[in-house]
VMD Tcl script that builds the backbone (N, CA, C; Angstrom):
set m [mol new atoms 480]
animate dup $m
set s [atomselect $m all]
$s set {name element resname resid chain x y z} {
  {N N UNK 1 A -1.810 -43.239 -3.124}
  {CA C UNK 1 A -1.908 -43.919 -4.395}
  {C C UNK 1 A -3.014 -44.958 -4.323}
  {N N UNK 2 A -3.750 -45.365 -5.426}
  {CA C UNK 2 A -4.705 -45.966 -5.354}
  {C C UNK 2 A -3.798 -47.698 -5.920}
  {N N UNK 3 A -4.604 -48.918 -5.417}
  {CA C UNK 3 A -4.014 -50.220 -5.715}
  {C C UNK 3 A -3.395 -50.412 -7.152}
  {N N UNK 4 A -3.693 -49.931 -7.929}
  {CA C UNK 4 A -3.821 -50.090 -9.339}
  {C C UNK 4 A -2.684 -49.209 -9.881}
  {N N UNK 5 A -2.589 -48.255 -9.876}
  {CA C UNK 5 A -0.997 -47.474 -9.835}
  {C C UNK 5 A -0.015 -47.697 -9.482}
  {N N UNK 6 A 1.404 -47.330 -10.648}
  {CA C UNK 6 A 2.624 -47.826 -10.113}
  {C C UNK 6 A 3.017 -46.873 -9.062}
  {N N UNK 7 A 3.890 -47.392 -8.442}
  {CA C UNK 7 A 4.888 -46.589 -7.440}
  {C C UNK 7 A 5.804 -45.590 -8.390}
  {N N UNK 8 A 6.227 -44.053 -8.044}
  {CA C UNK 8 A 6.710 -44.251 -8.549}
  {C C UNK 8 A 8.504 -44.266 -8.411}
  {N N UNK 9 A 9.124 -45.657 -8.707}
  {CA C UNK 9 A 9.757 -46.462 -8.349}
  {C C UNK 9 A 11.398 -45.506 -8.645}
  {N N UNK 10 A 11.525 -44.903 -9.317}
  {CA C UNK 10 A 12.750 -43.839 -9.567}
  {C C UNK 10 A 12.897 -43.039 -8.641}
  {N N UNK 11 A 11.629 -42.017 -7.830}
  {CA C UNK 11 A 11.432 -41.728 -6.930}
  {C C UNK 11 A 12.265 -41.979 -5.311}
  {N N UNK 12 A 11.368 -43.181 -5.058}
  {CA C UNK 12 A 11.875 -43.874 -4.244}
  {C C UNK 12 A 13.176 -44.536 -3.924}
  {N N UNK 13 A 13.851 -44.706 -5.281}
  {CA C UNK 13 A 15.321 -45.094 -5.011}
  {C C UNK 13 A 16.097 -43.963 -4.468}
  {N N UNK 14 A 16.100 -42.888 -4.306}
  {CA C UNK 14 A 16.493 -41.697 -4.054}
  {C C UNK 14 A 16.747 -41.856 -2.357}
  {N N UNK 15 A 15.876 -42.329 -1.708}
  {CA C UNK 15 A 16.132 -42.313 -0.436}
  {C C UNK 15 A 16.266 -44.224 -0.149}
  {N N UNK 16 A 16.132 -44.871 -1.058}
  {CA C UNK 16 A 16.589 -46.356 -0.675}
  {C C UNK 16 A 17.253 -46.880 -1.891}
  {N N UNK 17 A 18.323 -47.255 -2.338}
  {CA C UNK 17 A 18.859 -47.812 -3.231}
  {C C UNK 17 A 18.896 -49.086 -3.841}
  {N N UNK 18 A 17.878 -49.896 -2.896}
  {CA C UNK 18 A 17.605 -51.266 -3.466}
  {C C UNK 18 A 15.998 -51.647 -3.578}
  {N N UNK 19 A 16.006 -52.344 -4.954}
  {CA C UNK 19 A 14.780 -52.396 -5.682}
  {C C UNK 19 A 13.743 -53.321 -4.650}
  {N N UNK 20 A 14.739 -54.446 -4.357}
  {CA C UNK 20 A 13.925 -55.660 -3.847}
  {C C UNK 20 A 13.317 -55.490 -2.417}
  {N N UNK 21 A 14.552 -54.139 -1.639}
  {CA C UNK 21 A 14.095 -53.749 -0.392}
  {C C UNK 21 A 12.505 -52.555 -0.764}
  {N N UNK 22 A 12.597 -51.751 -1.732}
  {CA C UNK 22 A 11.642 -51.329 -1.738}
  {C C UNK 22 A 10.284 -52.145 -1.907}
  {N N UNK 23 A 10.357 -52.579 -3.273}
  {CA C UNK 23 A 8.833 -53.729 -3.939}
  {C C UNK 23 A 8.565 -54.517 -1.960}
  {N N UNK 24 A 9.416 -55.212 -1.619}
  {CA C UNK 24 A 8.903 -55.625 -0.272}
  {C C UNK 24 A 8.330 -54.743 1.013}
  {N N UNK 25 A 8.632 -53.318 1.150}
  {CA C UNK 25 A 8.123 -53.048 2.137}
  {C C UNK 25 A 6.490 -51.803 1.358}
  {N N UNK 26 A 6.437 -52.345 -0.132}
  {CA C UNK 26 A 5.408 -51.481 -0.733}
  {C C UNK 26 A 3.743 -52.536 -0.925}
  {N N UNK 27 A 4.585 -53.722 -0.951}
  {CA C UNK 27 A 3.657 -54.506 -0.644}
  {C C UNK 27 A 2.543 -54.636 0.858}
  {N N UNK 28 A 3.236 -54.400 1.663}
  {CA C UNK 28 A 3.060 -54.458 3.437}
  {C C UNK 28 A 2.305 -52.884 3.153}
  {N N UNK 29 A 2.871 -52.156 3.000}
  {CA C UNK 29 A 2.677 -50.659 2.977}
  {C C UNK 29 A 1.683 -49.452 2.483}
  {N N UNK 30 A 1.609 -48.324 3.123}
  {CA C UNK 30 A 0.849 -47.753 1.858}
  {C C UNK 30 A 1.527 -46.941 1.153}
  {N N UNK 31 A 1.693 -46.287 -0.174}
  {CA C UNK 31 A 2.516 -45.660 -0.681}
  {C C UNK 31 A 1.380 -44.284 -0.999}
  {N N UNK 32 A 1.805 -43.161 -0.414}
  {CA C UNK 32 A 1.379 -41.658 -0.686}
  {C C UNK 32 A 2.352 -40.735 -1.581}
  {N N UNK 33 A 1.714 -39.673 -2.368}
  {CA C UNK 33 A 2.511 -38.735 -3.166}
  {C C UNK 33 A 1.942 -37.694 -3.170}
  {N N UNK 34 A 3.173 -36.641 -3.612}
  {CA C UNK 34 A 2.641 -35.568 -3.374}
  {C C UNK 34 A 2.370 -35.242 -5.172}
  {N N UNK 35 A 2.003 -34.373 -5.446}
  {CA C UNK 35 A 1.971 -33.804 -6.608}
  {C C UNK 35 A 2.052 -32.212 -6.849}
  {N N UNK 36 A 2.452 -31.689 -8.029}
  {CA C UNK 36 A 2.317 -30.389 -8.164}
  {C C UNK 36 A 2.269 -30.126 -9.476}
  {N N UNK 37 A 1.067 -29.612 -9.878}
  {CA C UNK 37 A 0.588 -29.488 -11.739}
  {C C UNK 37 A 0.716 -30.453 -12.153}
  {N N UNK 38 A -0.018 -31.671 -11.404}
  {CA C UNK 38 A -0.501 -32.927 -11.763}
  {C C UNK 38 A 1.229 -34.162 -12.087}
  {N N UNK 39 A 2.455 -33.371 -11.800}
  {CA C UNK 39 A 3.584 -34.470 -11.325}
  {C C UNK 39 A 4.040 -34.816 -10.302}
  {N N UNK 40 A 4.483 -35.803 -10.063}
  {CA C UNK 40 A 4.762 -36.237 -8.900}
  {C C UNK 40 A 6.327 -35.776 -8.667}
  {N N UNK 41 A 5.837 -35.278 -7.301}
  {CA C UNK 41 A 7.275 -34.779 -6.989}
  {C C UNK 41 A 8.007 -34.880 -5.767}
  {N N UNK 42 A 6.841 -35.968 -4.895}
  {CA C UNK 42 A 7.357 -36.543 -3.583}
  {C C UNK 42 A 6.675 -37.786 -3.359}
  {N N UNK 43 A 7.315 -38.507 -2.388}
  {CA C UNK 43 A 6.654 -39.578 -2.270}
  {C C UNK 43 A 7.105 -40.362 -0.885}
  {N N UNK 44 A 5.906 -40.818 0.004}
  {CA C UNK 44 A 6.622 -41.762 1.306}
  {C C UNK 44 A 5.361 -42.444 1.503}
  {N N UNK 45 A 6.498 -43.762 2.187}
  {CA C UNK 45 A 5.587 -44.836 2.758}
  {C C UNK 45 A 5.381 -45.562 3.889}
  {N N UNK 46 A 4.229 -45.830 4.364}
  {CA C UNK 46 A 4.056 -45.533 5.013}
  {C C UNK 46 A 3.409 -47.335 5.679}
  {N N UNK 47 A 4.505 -48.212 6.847}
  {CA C UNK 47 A 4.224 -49.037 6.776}
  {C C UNK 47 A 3.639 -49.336 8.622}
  {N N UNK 48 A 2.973 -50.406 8.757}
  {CA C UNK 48 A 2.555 -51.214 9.906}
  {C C UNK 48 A 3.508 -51.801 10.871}
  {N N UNK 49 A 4.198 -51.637 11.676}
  {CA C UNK 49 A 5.292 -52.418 12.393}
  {C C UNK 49 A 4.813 -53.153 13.013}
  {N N UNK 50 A 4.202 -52.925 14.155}
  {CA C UNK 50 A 3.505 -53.680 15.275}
  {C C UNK 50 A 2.155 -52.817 15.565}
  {N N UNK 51 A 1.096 -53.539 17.020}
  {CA C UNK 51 A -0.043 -52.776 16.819}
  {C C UNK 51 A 0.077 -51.075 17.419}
  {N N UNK 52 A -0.631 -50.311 16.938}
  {CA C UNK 52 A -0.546 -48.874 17.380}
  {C C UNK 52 A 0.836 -48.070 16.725}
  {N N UNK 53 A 2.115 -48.638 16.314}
  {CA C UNK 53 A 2.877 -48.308 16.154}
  {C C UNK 53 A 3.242 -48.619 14.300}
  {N N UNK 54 A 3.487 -47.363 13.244}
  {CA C UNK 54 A 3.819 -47.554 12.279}
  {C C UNK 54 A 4.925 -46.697 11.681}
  {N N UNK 55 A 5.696 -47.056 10.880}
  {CA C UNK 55 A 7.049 -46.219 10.518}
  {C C UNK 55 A 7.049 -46.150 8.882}
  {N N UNK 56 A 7.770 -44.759 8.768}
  {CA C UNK 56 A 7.778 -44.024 7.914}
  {C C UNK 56 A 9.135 -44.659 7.438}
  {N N UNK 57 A 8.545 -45.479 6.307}
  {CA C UNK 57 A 10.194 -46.512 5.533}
  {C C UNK 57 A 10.887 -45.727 4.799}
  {N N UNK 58 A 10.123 -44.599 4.093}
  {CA C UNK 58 A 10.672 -44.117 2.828}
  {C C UNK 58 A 10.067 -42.861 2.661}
  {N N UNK 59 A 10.996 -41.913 2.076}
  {CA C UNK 59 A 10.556 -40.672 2.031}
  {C C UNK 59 A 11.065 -39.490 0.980}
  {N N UNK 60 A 10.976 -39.164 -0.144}
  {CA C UNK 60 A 11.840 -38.862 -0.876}
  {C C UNK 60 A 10.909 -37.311 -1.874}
  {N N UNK 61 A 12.110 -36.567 -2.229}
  {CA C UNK 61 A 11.335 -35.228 -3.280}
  {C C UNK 61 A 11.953 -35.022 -4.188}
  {N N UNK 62 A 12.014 -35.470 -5.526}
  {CA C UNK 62 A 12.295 -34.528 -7.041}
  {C C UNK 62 A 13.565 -33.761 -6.524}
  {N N UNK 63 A 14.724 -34.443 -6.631}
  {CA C UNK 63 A 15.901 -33.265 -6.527}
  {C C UNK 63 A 15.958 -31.848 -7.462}
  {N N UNK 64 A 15.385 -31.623 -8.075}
  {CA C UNK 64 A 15.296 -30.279 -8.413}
  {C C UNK 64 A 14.473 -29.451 -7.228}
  {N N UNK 65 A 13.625 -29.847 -6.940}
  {CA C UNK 65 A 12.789 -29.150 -5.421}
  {C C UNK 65 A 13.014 -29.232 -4.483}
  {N N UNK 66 A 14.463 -30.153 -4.490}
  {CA C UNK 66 A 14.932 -29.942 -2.847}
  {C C UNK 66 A 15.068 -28.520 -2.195}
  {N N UNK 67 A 15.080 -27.833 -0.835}
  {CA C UNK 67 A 14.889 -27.390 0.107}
  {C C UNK 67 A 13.788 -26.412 -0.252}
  {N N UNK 68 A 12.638 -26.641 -1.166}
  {CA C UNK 68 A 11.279 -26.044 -1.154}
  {C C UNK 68 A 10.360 -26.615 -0.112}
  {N N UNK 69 A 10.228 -27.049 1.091}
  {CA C UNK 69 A 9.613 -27.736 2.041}
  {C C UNK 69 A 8.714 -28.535 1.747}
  {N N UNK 70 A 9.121 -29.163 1.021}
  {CA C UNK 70 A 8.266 -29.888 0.121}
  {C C UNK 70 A 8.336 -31.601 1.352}
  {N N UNK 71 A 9.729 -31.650 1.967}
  {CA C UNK 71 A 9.622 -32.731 2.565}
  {C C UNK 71 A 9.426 -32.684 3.567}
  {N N UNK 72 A 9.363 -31.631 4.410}
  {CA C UNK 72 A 8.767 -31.571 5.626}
  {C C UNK 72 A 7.034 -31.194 5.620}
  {N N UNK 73 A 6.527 -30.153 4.304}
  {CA C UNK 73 A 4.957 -31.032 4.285}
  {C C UNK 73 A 4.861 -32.740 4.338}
  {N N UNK 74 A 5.493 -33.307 3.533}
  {CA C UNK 74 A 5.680 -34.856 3.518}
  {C C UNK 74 A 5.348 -35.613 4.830}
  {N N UNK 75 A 6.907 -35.359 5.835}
  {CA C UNK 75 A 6.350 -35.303 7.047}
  {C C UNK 75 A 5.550 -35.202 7.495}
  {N N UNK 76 A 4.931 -34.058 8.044}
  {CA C UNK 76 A 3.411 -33.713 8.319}
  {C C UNK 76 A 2.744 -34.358 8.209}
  {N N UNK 77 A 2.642 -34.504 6.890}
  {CA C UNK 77 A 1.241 -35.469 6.305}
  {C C UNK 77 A 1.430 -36.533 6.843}
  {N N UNK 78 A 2.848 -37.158 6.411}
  {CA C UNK 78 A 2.433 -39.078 6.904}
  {C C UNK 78 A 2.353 -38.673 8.962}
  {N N UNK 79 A 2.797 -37.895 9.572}
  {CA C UNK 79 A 2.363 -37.790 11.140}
  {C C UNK 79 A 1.090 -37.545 11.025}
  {N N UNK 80 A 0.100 -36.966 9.989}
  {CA C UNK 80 A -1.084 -36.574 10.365}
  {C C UNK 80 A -1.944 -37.811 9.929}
  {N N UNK 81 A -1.762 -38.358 9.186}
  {CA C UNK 81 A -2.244 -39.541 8.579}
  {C C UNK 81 A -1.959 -40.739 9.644}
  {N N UNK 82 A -1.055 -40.863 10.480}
  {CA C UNK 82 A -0.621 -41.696 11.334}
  {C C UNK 82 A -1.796 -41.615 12.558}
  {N N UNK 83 A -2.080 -40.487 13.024}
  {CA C UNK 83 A -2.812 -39.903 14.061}
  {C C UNK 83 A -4.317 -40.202 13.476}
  {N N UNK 84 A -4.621 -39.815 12.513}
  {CA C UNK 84 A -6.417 -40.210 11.918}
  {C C UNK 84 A -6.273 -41.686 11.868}
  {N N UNK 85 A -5.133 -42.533 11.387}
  {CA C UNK 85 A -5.226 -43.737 11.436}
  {C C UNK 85 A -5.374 -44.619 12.723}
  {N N UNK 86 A -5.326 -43.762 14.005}
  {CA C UNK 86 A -5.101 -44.488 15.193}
  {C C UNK 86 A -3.879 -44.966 15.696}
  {N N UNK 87 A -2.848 -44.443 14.912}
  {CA C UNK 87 A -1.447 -44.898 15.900}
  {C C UNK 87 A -1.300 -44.469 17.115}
  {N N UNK 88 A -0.879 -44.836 17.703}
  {CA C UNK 88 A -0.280 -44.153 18.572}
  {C C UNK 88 A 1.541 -43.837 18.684}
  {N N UNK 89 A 2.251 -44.169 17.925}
  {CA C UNK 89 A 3.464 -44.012 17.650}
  {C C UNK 89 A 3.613 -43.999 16.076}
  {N N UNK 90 A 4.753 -43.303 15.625}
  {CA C UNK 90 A 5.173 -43.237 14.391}
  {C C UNK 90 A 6.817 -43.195 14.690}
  {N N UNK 91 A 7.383 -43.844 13.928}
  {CA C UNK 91 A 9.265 -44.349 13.654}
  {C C UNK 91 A 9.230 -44.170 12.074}
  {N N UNK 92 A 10.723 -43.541 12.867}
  {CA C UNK 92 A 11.478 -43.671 11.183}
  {C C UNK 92 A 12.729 -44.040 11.595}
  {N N UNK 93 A 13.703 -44.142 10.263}
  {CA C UNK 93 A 14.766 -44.592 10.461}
  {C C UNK 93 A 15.414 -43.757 9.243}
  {N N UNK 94 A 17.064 -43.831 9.424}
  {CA C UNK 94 A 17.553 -42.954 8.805}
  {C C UNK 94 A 19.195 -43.285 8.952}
  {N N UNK 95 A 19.974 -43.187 8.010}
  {CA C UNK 95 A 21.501 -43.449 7.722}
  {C C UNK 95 A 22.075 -42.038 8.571}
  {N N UNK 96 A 22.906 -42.864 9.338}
  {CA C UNK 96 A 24.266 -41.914 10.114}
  {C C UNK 96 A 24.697 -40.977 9.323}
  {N N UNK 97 A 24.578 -40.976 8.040}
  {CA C UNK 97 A 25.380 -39.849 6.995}
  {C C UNK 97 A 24.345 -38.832 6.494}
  {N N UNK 98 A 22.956 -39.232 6.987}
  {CA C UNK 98 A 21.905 -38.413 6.579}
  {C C UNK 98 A 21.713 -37.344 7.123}
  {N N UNK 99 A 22.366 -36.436 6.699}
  {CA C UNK 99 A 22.703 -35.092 8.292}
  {C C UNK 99 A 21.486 -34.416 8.282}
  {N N UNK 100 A 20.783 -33.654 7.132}
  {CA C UNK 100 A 19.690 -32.963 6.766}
  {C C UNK 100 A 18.404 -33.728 7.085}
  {N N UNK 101 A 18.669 -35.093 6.722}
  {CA C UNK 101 A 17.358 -35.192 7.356}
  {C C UNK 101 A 17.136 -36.060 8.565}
  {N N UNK 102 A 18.574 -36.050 9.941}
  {CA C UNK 102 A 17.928 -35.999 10.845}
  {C C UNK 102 A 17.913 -34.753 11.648}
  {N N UNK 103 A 18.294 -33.731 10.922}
  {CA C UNK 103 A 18.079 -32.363 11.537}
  {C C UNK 103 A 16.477 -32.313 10.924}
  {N N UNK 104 A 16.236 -32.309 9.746}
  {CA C UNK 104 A 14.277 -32.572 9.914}
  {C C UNK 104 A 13.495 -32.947 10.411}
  {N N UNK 105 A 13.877 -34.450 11.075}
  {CA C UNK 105 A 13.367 -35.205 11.553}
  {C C UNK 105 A 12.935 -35.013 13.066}
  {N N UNK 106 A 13.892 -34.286 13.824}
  {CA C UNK 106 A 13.711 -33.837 14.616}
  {C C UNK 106 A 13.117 -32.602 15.121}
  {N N UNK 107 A 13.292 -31.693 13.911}
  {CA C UNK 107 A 12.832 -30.470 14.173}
  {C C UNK 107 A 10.501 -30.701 13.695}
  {N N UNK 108 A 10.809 -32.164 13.378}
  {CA C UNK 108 A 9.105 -32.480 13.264}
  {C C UNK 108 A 8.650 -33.468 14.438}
  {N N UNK 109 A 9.339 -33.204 15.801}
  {CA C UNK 109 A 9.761 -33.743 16.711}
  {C C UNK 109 A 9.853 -35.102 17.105}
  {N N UNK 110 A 10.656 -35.528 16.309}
  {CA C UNK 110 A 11.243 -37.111 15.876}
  {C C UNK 110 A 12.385 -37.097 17.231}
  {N N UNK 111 A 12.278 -37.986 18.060}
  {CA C UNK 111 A 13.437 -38.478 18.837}
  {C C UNK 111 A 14.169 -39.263 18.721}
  {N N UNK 112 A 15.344 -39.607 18.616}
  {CA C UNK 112 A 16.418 -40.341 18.833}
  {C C UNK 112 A 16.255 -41.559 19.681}
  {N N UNK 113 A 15.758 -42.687 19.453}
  {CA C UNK 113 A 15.506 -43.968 20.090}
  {C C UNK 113 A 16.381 -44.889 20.212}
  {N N UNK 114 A 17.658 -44.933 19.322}
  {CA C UNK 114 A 18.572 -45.998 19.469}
  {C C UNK 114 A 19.489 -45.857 18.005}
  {N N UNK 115 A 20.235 -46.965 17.892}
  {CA C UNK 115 A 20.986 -47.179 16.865}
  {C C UNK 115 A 21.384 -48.709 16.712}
  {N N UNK 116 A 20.887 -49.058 14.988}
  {CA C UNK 116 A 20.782 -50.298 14.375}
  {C C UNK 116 A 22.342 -50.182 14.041}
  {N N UNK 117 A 23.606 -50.508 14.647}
  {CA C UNK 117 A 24.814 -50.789 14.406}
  {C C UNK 117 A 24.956 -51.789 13.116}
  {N N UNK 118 A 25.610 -51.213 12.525}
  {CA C UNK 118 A 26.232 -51.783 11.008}
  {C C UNK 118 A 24.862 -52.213 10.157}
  {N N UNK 119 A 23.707 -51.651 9.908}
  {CA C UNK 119 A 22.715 -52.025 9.509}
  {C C UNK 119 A 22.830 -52.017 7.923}
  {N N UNK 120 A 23.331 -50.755 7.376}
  {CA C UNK 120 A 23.531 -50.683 6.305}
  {C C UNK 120 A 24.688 -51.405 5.249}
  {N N UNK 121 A 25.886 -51.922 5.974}
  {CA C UNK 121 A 26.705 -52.941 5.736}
  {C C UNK 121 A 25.800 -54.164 6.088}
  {N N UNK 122 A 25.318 -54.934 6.378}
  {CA C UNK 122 A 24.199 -56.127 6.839}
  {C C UNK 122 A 23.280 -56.268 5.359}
  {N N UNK 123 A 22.339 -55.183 5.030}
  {CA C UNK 123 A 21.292 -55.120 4.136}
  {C C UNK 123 A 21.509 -54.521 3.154}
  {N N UNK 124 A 22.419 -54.310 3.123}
  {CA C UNK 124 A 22.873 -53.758 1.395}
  {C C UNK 124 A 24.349 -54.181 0.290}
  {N N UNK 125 A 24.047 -54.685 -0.385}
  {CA C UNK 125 A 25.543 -55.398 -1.117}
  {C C UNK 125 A 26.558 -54.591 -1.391}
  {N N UNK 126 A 26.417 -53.109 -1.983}
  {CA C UNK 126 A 27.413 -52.015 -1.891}
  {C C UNK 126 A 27.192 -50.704 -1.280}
  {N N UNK 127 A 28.024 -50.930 -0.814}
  {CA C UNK 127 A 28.460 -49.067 0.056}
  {C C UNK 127 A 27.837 -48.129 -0.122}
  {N N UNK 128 A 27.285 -47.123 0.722}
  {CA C UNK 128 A 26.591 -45.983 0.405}
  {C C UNK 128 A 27.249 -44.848 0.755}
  {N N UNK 129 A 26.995 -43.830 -0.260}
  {CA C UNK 129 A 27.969 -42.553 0.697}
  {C C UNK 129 A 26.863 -41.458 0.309}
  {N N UNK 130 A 27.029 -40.442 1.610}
  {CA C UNK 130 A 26.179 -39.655 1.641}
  {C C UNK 130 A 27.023 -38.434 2.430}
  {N N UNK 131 A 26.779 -37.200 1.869}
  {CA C UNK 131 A 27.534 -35.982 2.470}
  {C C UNK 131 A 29.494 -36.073 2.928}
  {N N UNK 132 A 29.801 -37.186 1.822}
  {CA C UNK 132 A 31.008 -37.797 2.490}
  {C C UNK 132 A 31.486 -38.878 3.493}
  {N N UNK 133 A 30.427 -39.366 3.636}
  {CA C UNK 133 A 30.068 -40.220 4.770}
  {C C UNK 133 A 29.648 -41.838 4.132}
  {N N UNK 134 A 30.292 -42.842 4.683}
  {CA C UNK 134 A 29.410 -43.891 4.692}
  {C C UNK 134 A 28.629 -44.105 5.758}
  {N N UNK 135 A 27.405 -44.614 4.834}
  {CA C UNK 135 A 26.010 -44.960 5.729}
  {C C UNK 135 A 26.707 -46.051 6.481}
  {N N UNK 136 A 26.727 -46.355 7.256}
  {CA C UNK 136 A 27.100 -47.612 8.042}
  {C C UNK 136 A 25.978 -48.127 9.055}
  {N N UNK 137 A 25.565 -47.172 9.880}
  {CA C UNK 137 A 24.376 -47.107 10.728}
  {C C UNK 137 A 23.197 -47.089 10.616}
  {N N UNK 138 A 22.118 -47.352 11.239}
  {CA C UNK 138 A 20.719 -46.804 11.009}
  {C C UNK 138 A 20.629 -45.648 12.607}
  {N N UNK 139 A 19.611 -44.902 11.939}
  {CA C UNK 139 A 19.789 -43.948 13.109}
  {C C UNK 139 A 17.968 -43.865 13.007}
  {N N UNK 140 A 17.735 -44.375 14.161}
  {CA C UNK 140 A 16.240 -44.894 14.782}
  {C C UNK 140 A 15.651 -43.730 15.568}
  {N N UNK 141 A 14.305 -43.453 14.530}
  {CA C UNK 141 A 13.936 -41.934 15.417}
  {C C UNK 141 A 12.356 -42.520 15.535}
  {N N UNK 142 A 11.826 -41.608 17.071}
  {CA C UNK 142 A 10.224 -42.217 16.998}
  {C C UNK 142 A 9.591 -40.622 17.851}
  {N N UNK 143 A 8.210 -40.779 17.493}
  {CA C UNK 143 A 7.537 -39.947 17.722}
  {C C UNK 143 A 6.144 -40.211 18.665}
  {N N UNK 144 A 5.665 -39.900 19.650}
  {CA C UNK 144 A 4.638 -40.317 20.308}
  {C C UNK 144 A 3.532 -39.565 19.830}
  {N N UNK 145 A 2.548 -40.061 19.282}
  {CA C UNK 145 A 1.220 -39.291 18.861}
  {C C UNK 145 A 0.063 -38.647 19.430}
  {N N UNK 146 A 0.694 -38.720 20.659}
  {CA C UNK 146 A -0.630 -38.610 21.712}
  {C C UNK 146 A 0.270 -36.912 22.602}
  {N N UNK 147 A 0.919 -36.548 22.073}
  {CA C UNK 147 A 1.756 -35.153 22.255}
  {C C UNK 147 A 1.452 -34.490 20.665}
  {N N UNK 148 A 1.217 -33.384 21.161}
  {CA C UNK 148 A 1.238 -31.951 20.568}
  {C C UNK 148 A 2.237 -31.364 19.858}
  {N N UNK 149 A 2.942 -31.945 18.875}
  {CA C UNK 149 A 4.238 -31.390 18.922}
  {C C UNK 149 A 4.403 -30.926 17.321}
  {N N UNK 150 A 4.866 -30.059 16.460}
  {CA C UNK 150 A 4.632 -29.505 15.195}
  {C C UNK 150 A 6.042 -29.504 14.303}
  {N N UNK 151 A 6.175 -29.382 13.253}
  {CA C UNK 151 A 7.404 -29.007 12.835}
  {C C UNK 151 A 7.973 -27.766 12.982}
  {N N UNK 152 A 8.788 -26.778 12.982}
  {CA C UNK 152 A 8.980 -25.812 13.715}
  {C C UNK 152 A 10.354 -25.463 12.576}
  {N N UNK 153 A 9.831 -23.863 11.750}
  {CA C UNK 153 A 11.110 -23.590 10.981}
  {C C UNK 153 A 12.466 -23.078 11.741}
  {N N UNK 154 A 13.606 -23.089 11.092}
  {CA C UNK 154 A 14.616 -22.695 11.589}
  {C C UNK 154 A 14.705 -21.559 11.715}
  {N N UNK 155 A 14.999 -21.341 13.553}
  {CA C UNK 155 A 14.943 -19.748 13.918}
  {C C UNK 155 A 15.315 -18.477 12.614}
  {N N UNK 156 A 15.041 -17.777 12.195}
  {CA C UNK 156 A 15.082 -16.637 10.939}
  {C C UNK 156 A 14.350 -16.887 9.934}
  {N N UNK 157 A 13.992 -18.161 9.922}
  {CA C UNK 157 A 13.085 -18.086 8.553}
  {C C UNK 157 A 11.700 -17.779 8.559}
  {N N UNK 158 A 11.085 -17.768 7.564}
  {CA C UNK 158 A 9.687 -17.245 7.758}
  {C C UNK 158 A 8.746 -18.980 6.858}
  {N N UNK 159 A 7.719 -18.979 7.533}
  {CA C UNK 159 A 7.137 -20.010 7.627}
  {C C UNK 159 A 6.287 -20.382 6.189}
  {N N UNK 160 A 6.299 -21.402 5.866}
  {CA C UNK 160 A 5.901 -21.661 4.470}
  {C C UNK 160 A 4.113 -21.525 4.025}
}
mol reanalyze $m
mol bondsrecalc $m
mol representation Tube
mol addrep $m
């Protein structure tokens, strides 16, 4: 997205539910989208943590286009964009109840680094539920950029 353009902010609540947490890490951040016949139909951002190292805050696709791989191009892109930018690491983070996408996350070879205990009770005023699940956790995934490593479809499928 260029400075001058909104976010777009409906979007993004989809994978974060609070306004004030988003506007703050869009400021710090860069915000990318995808488009298709000129609408937007994905969107992630893409912020600075420390030096060499930046994480993927937000990441979200047009629920009508969910499981068109629309979010694992997403992926891709912000890892490939991470790598031309000079990172050398890329993190994300992700709710304990988010089953699908830390089975994505990993299969775009995202590792399992730790766990932010009660993070989502801490930073958010009401409850989240996801797949039946409350978010309670953050579930901390990171990627080293200086490895070879691709997203990889699920054994039977055929590749997009």
């Amino acid at each position: 997205m260029e400075p001058h353009e909104a976010p777009p902010m409906e979007l993004l609540l989809l994978a974060d539910p609070s306004v004030s947490v988003i506007e703050g890490y869009l400021e710090r951040g860069e915000c990318y989208i995808a488009l298709v016949e000129r609408e937007v139909v994905g969107v992630y951002v893409l912020l600075r943590t420390r030096p060499e190292t930046v994480e993927l805050v937000n990441i979200a696709v047009v629920e009508h286009l969910h499981g068109q791989g629309i979010g694992k191009r997403l992926v891709q892109h912000a890892i490939s964009t991470a790598e031309v930018q000079g990172y050398k690491t890329i993190e994300i983070g992700t709710g304990n109840s988010s089953l699908h996408q830390l089975g994505l996350y990993q299969k775009c070879g995202f590792r399992i680094i730790g766990v932010d205990r009660d993070y989502f009770i801490r930073h958010y005023p009401e409850a989240i539920f996801e797949n039946d699940l409350q978010c309670i956790d953050m579930i901390r995934l990171a990627q080293d950029l200086t490895t070879d490593l691709v997203c990889l479809p699920p054994v039977g499928m055929n590749q997009e």
